[in-house]
VMD Tcl script that draws the C-alpha trace (Angstrom):
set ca {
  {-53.93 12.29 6.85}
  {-54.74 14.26 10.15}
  {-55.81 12.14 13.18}
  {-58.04 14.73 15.40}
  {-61.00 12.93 16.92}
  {-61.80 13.14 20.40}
  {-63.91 13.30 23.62}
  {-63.85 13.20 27.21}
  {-65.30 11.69 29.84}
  {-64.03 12.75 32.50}
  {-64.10 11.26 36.36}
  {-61.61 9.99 38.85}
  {-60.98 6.44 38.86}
  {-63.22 5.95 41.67}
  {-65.91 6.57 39.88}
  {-65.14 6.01 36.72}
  {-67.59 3.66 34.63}
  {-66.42 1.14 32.14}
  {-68.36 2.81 29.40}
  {-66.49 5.96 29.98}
  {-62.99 4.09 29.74}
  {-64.30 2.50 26.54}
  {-65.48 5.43 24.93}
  {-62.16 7.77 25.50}
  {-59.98 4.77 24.16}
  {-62.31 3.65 21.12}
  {-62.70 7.49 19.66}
  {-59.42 8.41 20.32}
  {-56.83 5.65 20.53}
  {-59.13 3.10 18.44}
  {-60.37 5.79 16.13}
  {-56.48 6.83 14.87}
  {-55.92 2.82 14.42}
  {-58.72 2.44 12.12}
  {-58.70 5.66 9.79}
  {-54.46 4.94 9.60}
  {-55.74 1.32 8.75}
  {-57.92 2.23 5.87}
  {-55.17 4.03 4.47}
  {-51.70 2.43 4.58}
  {-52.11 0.04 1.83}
  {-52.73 2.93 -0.55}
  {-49.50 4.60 1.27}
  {-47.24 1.97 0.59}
  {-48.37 0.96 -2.78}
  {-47.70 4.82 -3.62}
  {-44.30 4.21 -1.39}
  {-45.27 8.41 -0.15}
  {-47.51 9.36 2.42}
  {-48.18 11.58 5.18}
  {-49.44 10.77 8.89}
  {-50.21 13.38 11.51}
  {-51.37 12.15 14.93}
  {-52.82 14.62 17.68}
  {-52.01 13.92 20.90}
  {-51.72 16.13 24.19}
  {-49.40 16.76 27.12}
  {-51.30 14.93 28.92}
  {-49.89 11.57 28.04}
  {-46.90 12.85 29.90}
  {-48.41 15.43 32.35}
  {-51.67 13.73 33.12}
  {-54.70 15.68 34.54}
  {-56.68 14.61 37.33}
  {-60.06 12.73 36.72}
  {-59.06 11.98 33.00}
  {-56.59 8.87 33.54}
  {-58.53 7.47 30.59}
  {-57.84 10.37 28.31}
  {-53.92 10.21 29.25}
  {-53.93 6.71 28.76}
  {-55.55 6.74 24.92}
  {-53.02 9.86 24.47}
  {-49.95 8.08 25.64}
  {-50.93 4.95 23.31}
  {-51.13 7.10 20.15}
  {-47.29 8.58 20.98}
  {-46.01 4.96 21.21}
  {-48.16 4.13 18.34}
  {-46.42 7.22 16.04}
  {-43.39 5.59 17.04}
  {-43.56 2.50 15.95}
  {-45.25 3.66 12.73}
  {-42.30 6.13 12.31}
  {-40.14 3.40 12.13}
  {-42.02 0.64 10.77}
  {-42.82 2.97 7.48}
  {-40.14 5.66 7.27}
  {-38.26 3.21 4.52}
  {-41.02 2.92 2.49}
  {-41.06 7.35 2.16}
  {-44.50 7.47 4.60}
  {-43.67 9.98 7.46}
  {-45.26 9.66 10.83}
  {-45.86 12.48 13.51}
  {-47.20 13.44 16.47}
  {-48.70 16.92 17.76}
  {-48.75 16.69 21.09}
  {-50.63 20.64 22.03}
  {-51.33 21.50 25.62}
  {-53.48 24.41 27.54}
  {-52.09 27.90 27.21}
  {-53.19 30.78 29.50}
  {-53.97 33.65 27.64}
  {-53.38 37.10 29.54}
}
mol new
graphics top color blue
foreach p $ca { graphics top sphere $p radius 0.5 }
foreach p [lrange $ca 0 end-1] q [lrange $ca 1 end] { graphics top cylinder $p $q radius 0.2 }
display resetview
């Protein structure tokens, strides 16, 4: 399974609107919990499955005007951690992709 949903909404803290905080977490951060939900029983009754999380660098970097974005990024890392550990006896393997910007020249 391949977690790769996302938006942004973009805006510096200031201004940021509740609605954009909520929508950044819920597709991204919310989105991963709920698709990995509707399919770990089936994972660990097979005792096999595979989990691959997108994230970005900017849970660690951060970016200006997107502290929600970092935020939902930085929860699925700690997330794939605990999953990592909390199924990696029962043969279900749990990673994160964490991709950033590249400049092309």
């Amino acid at each position: 399974m391949i977690n790769n949903a996302g938006i942004t909404r973009d805006n510096i803290m200031l201004r940021m609107q509740e609605d954009e905080w909520d929508d950044v977490i819920n597709v991204h951060l919310n989105g991963q919990y709920l698709l990995i939900k509707s399919f770990i029983k089936k994972m660990v009754k097979n005792r096999w499955g595979r989990i691959i999380n997108i994230s970005s660098t900017s849970a660690v970097l951060g970016n200006k005007g997107q502290a929600n974005y970092a935020a939902a990024k930085a929860g699925i890392e700690a997330m794939s951690r605990s999953l990592a550990r909390e199924l990696g006896s029962r043969n279900i393997n749990v990673n994160c992709v964490s991709p950033g910007l590249l400049k092309l020249i």
